[in-house]
VOGU-3710 file (C-alpha; in Angstrom, 3 decimals, decimal comma):
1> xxxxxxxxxx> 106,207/120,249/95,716  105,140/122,846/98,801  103,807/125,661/98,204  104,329/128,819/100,320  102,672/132,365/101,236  104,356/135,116/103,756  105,202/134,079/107,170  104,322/135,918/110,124  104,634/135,507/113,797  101,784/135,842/116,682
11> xxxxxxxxxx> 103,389/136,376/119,960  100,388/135,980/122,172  99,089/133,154/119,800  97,829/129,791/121,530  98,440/126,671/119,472  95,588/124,316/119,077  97,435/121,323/120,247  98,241/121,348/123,425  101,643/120,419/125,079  102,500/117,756/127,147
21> xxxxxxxxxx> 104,923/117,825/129,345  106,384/114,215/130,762  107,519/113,049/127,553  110,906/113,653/125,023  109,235/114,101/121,795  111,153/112,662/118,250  113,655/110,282/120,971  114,816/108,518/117,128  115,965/112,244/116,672  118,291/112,458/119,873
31> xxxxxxxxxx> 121,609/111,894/120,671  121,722/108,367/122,370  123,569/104,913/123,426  121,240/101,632/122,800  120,591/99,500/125,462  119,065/97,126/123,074  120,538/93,450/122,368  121,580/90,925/125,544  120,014/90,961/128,912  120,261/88,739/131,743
41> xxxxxxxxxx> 117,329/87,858/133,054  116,051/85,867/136,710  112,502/84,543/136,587  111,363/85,458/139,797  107,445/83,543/140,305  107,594/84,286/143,904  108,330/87,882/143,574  111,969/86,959/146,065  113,959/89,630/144,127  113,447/92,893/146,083
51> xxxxxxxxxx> 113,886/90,940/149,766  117,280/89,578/148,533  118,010/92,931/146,390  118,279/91,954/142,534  118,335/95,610/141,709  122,092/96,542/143,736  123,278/93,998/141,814  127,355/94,658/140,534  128,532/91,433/139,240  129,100/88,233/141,057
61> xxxxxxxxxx> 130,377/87,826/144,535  132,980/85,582/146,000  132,188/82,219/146,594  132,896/82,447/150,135  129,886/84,633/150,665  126,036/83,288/150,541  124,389/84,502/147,462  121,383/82,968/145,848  121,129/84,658/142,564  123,913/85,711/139,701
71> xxxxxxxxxx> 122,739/87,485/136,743  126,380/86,885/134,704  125,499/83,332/134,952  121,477/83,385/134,470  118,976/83,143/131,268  119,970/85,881/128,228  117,200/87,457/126,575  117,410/89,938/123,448  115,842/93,687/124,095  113,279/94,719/122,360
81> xxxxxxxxxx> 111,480/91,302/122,706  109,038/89,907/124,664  110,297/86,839/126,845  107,073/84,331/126,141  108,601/83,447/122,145  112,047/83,589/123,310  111,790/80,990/125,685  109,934/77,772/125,544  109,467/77,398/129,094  108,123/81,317/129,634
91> xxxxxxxxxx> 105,437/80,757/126,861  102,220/81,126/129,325  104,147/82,824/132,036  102,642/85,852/133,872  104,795/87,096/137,011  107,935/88,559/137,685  111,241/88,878/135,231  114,738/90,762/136,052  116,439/92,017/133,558  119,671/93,460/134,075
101> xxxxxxxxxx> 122,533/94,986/131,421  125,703/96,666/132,461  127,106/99,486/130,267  130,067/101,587/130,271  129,759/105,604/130,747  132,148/108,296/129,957  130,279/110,618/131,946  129,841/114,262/130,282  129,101/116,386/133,498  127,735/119,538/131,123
111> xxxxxxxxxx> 125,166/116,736/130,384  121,645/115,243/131,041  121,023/112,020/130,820  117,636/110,428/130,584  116,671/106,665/130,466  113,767/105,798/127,777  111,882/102,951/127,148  109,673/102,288/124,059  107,600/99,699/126,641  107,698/96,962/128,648
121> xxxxxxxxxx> 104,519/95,051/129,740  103,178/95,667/132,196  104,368/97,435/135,620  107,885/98,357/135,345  110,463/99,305/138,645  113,827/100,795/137,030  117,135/100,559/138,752  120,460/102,373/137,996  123,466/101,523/140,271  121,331/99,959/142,877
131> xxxxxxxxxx> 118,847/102,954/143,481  115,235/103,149/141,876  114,844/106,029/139,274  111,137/105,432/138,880  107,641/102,645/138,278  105,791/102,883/135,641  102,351/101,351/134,859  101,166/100,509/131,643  102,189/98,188/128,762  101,955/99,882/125,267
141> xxxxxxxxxx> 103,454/103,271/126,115  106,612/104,971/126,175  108,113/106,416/129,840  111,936/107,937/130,605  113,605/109,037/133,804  115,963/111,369/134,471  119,053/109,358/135,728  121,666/112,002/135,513  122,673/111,548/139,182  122,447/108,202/139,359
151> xxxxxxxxxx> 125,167/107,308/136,898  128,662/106,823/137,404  132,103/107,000/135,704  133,195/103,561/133,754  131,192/100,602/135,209  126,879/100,691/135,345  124,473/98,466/136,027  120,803/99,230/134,898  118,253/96,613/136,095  114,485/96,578/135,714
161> xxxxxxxxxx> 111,891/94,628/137,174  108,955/93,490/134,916  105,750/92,100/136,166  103,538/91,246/133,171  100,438/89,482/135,572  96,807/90,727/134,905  95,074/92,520/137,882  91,265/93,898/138,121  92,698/97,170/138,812  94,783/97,299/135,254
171> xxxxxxxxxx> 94,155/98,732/131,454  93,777/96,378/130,414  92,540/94,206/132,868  92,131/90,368/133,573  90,605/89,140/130,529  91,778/89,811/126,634  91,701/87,815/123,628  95,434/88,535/122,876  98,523/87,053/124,033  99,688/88,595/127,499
181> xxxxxxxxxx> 103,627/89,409/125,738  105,300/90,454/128,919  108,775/91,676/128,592  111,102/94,686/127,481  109,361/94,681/123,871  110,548/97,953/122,150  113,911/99,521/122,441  115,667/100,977/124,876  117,853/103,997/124,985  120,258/106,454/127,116
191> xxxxxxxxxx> 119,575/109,988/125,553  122,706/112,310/126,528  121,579/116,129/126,108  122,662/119,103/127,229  121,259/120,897/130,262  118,826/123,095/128,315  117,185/120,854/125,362  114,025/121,501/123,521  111,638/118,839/125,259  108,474/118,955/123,177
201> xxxxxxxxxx> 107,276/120,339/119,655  104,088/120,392/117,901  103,129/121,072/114,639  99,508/121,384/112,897  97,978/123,053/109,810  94,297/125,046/109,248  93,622/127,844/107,773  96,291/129,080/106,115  98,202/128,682/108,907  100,574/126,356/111,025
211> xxxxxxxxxx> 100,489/126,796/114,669  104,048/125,828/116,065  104,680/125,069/119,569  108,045/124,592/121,176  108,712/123,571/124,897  112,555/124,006/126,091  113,831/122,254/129,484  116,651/123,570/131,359  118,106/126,199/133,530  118,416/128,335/130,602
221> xxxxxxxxxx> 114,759/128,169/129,247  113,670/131,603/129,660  114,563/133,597/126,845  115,829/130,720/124,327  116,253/131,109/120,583  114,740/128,393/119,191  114,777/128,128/115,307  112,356/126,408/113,115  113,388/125,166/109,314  110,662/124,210/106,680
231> xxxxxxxxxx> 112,907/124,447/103,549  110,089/123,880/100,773  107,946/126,062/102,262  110,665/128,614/102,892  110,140/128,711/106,401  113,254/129,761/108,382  112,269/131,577/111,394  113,871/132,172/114,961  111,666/132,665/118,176  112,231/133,730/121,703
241> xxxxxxxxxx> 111,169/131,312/124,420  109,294/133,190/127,418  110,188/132,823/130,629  108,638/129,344/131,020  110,802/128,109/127,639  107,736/127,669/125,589  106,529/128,989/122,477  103,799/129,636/120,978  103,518/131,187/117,340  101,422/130,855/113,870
251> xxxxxxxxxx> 103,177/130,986/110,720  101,273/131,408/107,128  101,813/128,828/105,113  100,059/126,828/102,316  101,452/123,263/102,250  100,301/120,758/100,282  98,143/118,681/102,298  98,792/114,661/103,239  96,044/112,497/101,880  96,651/108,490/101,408
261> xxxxxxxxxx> 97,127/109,509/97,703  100,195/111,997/98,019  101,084/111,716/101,683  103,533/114,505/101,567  106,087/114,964/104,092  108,257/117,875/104,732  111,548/117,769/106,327  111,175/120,127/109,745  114,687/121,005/111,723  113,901/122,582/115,137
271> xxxxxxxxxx> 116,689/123,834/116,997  118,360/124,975/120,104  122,171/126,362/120,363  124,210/124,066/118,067  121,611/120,677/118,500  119,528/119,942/115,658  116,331/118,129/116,069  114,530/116,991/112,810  111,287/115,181/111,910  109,198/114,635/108,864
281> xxxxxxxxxx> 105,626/115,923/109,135  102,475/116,030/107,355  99,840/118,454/107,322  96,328/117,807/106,989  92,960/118,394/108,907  90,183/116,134/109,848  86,874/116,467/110,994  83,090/115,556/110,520  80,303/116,770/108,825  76,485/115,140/109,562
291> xxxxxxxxxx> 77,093/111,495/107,993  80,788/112,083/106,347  84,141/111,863/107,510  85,963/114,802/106,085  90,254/114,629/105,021  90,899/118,214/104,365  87,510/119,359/103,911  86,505/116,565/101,434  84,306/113,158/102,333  86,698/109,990/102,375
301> xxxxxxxxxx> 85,548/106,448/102,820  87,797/104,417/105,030  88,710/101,133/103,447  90,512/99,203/106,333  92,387/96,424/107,997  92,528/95,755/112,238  95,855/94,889/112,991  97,068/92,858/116,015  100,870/94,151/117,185  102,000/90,626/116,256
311> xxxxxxxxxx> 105,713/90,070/113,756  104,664/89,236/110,094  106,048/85,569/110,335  104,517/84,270/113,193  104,086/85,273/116,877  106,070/87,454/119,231  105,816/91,220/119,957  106,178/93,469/116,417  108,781/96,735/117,332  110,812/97,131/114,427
321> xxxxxxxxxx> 110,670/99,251/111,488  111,027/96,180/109,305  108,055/94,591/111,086  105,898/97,716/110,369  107,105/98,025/106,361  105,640/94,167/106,168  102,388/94,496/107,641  101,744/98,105/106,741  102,315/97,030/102,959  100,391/93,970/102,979
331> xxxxxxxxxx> 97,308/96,346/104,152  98,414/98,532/101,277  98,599/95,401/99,213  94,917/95,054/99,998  93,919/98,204/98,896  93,373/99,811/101,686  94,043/103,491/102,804  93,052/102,861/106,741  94,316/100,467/109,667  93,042/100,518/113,132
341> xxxxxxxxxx> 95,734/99,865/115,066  94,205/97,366/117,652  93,978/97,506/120,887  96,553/99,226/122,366  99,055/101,826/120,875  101,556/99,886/118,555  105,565/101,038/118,030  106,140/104,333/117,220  107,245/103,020/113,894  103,810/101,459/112,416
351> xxxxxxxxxx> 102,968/105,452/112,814  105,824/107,156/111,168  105,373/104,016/108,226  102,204/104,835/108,122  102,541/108,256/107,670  105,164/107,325/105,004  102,594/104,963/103,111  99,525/106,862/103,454  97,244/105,093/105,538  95,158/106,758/107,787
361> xxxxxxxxxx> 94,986/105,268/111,380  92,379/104,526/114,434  94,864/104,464/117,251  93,851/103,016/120,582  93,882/102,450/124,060  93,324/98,993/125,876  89,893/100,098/127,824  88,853/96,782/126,784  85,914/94,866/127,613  84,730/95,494/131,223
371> xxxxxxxxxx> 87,424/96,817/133,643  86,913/98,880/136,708  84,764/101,644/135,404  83,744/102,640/139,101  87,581/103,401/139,929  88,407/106,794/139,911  91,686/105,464/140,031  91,423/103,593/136,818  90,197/106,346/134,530  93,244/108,644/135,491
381> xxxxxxxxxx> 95,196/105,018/134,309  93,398/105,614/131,220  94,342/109,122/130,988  97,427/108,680/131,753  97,352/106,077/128,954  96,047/108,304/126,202  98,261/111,280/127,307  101,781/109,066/126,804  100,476/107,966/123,354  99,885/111,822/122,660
391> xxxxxxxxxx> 103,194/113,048/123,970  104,644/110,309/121,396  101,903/110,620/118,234  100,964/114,145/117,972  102,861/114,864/115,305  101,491/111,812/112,785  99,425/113,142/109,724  98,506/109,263/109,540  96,829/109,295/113,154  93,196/110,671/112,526
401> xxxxxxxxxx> 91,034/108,639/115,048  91,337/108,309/118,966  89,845/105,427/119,933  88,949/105,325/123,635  86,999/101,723/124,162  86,269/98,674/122,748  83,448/96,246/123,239  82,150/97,940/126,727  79,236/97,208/128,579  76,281/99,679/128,238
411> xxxxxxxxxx> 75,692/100,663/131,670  75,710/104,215/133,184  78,714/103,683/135,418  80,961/102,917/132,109  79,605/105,509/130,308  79,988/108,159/132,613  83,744/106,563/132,532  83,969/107,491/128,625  82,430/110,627/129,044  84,882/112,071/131,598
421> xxxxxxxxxx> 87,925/110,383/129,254  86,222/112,117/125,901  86,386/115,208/127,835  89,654/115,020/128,506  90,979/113,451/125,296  89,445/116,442/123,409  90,767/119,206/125,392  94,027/117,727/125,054  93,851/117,337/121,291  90,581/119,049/119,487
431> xxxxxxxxxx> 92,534/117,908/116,783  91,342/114,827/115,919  88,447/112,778/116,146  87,407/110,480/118,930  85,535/107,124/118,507  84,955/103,866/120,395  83,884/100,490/119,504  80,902/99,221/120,492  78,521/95,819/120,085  75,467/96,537/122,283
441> xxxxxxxxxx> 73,274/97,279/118,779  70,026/96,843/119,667  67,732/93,827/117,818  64,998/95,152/115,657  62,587/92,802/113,149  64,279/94,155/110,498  68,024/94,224/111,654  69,873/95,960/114,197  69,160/100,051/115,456  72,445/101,905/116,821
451> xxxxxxxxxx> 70,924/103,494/119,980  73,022/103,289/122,673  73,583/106,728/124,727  77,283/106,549/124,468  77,354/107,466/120,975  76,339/110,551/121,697  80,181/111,082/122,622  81,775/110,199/119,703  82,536/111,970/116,682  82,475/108,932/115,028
461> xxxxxxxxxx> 80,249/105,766/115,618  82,523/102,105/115,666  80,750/98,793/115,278  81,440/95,480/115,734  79,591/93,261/114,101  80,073/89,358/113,946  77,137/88,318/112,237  77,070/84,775/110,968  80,019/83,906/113,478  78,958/84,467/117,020
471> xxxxxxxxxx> 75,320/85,937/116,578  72,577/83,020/115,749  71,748/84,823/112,116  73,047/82,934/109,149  74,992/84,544/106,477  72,664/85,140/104,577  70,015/87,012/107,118  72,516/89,134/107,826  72,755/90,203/104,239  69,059/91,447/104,186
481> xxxxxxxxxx> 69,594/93,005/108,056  68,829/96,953/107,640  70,431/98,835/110,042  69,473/102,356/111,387  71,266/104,503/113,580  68,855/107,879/115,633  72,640/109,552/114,891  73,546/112,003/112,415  76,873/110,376/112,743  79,294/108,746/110,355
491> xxxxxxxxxx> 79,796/104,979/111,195  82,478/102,979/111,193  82,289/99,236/111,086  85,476/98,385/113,401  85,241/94,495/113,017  83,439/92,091/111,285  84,667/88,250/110,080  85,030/84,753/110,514  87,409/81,967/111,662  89,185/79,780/109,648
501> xxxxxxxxxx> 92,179/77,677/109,469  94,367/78,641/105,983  94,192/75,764/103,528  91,050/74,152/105,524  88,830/73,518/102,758  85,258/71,997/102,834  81,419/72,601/103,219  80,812/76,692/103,380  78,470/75,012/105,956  81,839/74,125/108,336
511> xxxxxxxxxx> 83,347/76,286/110,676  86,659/77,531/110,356  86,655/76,669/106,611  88,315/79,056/104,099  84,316/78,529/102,427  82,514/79,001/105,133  84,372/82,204/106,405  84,049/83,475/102,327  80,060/82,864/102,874  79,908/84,902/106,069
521> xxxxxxxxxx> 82,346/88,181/104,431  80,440/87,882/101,015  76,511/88,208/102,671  78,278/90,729/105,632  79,782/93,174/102,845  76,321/92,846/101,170  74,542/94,180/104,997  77,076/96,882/104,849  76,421/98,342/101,567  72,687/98,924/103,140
531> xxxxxxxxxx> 73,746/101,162/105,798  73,329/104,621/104,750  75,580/106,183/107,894  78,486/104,156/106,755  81,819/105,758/105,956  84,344/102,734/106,404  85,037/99,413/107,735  88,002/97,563/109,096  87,461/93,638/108,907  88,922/91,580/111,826
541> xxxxxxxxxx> 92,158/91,650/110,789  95,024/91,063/108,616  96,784/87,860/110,160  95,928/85,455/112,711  97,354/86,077/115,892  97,981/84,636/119,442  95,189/84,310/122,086  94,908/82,324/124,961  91,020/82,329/124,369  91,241/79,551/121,608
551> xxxxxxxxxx> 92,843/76,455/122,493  90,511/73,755/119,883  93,525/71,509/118,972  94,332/71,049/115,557  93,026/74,296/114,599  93,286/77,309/116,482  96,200/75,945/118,781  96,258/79,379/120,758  95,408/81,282/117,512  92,947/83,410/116,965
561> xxxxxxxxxx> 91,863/82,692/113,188  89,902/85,464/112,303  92,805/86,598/109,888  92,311/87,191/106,144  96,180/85,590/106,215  97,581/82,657/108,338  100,245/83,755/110,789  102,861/82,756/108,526  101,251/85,635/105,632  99,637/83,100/103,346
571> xxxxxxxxxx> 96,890/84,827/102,045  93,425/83,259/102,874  90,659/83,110/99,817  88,755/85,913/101,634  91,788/88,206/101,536  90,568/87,925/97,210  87,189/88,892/98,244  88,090/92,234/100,394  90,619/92,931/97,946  88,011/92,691/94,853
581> xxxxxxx> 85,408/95,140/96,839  88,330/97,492/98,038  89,026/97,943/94,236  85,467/98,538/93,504  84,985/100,701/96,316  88,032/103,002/95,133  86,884/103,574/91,863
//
């Protein structure tokens, strides 16, 4: 159970995290309609939509007139989905998709009404009634509009254009090695609230203390009573907005603390007038000290799992909370009490299930490889990026790590990119700790030597590693590599692992047998238990999952097979071996 101390309020207090403002936090929490279930959908390859007007689209005209495209009678697709697994024909397709969905309003005119997507991949153009509410750019990240005056009485029509094709100017950018799921892919929704609504809310523990902070939205912000319930820590308290509806306050308290061993959650209730908003949150702090990663003041080792946004059973885009419960408990199943959540931000429910579960996560954004580090333009893409997985996240206990790269070039131009996006990660949320992933080791006679300037950024040092796979070492040099690192940092090793097809059994000589990808994790766990910096690992990854990067016939087939289990969750022999040293490790 909570415990609790006096509460007091600081009216000129500033909360540590900061609000953000573009974004409905706790949208689960809202009143809504669902858009999700049956679109119609035009594949448009030659981008002919806007010229002939897709988006005014209001049913289907007499036959007397020339028209060249009728959603009523064109391809369905379900929402949340992604369109490559749903139909045969769209499996490699990068372009252009319509969707369009008509629903019926009762229109509440003392209401707001605000359009919200989960995602869609990649660059979105959203339609209501013919007229454009908004774009949005970016694949893996919620958005919303405010369509209040674009809907009307009875009869709508919503349609959104989806482009899911790779450009040098994107995050991520033309090359990946993970399927390119373009599509609506989490769900959609039509929040009705009233004219003044609390937008935003933020709430983190240190000290004896949680800092609260409240943003309303409205004509009626200034001055707004805005009541905060903590039952079991007898917190019941009621604020005054100022006159730009935000608060700000610090209440003593002494919860108990999340951890991956009790990962306590306490009901919270904001509200505003007679709406309730309500949320489970944990409270815990994180931070660094020399070598160790500290959870609540005390050194944790992070025993992992990298996780591909891929549905337990097979391919196609994970979203639902069922999806999350599977491959959240099969890393639990492993042992583990860490995922990195790779390489994008997943659904908003692998967080909350996470929280639920206990398993502390390296969240992410797709700076990936080498995109357009030079562009100005592109690092406020990745800011923009970060700051929409914020708005949404903030409030996870689970979500300890921001992760801000992965496997970029070390040249001065990229890392003077990184720089300028730590800087503005951490004065956004000093929080939490940053990282990146990085291969550019350097090669010493003994082993490898972590040395690249970068680091110096980070709180906390990621490596990937894929000794006895890519690199020309065999297995068993890499178990006698010694690594250093000139950082008094803790490391993380981010990937590490081998290919093979499940129930491919032969030679541990053979690539892409279940033997020979045991031989490379046995003699790699053996190299990590030599590095002295080390303070977790997350092998790549749990399943095997789509990439257009590995077409060998008859066994990857557009799979990646890194996976300690097949796509279809049959467990691999190596998923024993990280299991066994997870156990060890934990005792």
């Amino acid at each position: 159970m909570g415990k609790s101390l006096s509460i007091f309020f600081v009216i000129a207090f500033t909360a540590q995290l900061a609000l953000a403002s573009d974004l409905i936090q706790n949208v689960s929490s809202r009143n809504q309609i669902s858009l999700n279930g049956q679109w119609n959908v035009i594949v448009d390859p030659y981008d002919v939509g806007d010229k002939r007007k897709f988006q005014a689209y209001q049913g289907p005209v007499s036959k007397t007139k020339l028209s060249e495209f009728d959603f009523d009678s064109a391809m369905k697709l379900q929402v949340p989905g992604d369109w490559n697994t749903q139909a045969e024909e769209l499996f490699f397709y990068e372009g252009s998709v319509w969707y369009q969905k008509f629903l019926s309003l009762d229109i509440d005119k003392s209401k707001r009404y605000i359009l919200h997507f989960d995602a869609v991949n990649y660059l979105s153009h959203v339609f209501v009634n013919g007229k454009e509410a908004g774009v949005h750019e970016g694949g893996f990240t919620p958005f919303e509009f405010d369509v209040t005056g674009f809907l009307q009485q009875g009869k709508n029509s919503v349609v959104v254009k989806v482009n899911n094709r790779r450009e040098p100017d994107y995050i991520p950018t033309m090359s990946t090695d993970w399927w390119n799921y373009g599509g609506i892919t989490r769900p959609v929704r039509l929040l009705e609230l009233e004219k003044t609504y609390v937008k935003d809310y933020a709430l983190t523990w240190k000290d004896g203390e949680i800092d609260v902070s409240v943003e309303v939205e409205g004509p009626d912000k200034a001055d707004a009573s805005v009541k905060l319930s903590i039952p079991e820590l007898k917190i019941n308290k009621t604020f005054r907005a100022g006159n730009d509806g935000k608060v700000n306050a610090a209440l003593s308290a002494e919860p108990s603390l999340w951890t991956p061993e009790s990962p306590y959650l306490y009901n919270v209730k904001i509200s505003l007038n007679d709406t309730d908003i309500e949320d489970k949150v944990g409270f815990r702090t994180i931070s660094v000290d020399g070598n160790d990663i500290l959870l609540n003041g005390k050194p944790v080792f992070l025993r992992g799992i990298a996780i591909h946004e891929e549905k337990p059973g097979g391919d196609g885009r994970a979203w639902s909370v069922e999806d999350a419960r599977v491959l959240l408990g099969w890393a639990k199943e492993l042992g583990t009490n860490y995922v990195r959540l790779a390489h994008y931000p997943h659904n908003e429910n692998m967080l909350r299930v996470a929280d639920e579960l206990g398993l502390l996560v390296w969240a992410e954004i797709p700076v990936y490889w080498d995109i357009q580090f030079e562009n100005d333009l592109v690092l406020n893409k990745a800011i923009r990026q970060f700051s929409e997985m914020l708005d949404r996240d903030k409030n996870r206990a689970s979500v300890i790590l921001w992760s801000i790269a992965n496997e970029t070039p070390n040249t001065p131009v990229r890392t003077r990119f990184l720089t300028k996006l730590a800087d503005s990660v951490r004065s956004t949320d000093p929080t939490r700790l940053i990282t990146a992933a990085i291969n550019t080791q350097s090669v010493t006679g003994e082993g490898r030597k972590i040395d690249e300037d970068f680091a110096n950024v980070v709180d906390v040092i990621g490596i990937n590693t894929y000794c006895g796979w890519y690199e020309d070492d065999t297995p068993e040099e890499c178990a006698e590599f010694t690594w250093e690192s000139k950082f008094d940092k803790p490391i993380i090793v981010s990937e590490f692992g081998a290919g093979a097809l499940q129930g491919n059994h032969g030679s541990d000589s053979e690539f892409f047998t279940e033997e020979y990808q045991s031989r490379v994790f046995r003699n790699n766990l053996t190299m990590l238990e030599n590095m002295d910096n080390l303070r977790g690992v997350s092998p790549w990854l749990l399943k095997d999952f789509r990439s257009p990067r590995r077409p060998l016939s008859g066994v990857q087939d557009y799979w990646n097979r890194k996976g300690l289990m097949s796509e279809q969750g049959i467990k691999k022999d190596v998923w024993y071996l990280m299991k066994k040293w997870y156990a060890e490790k934990a005792n």
